[in-house]
N, C-alpha and C positions, 0 to 999 in steps of 0.2 A: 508483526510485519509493518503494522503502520509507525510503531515506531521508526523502525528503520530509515521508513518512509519519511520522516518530517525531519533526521536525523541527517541524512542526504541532502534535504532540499536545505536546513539551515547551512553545513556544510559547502551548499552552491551559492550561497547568499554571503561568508564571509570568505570563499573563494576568489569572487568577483569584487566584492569588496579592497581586497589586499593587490588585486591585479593579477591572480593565475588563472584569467576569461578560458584558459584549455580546462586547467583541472575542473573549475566551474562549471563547465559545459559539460563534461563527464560526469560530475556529480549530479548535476539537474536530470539526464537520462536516463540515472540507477534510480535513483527518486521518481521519475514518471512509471519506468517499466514497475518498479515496484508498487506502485501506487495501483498502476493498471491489473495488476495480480492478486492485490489484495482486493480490488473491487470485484472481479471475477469471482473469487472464491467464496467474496460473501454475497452475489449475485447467486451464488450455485446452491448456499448453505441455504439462501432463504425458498429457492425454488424446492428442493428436496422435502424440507418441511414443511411446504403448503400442499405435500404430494398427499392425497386422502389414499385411504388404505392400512397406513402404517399407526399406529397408534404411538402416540407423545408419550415420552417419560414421563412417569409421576415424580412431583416433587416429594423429600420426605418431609 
């Protein structure tokens, strides 16, 4: 997802660059919500795992 993420945002950088300031402005907003999702979700991964109780995978 973070790919995606820096994928859009360069995308809004040579949008803007070239003169399409709409499609750029579009692009910078899939790039934020995106960015904003992928931060949640690894906000979520790291609270679940600091949950005591469950016991951690062993590595092999």
């Amino acid at each position: 997802m973070l790919y995606w993420t820096l994928c859009f945002a360069a995308f809004a950088v040579l949008a803007g660059a070239l003169g399409f300031f709409a499609l750029a402005g579009i692009a910078a907003a899939m790039a934020k919500v995106l960015f904003l999702v992928f931060a949640a979700l690894l906000l979520i991964s790291f609270l679940i795992q600091a949950l005591p109780g469950r016991p951690r995978p062993r590595q092999p």
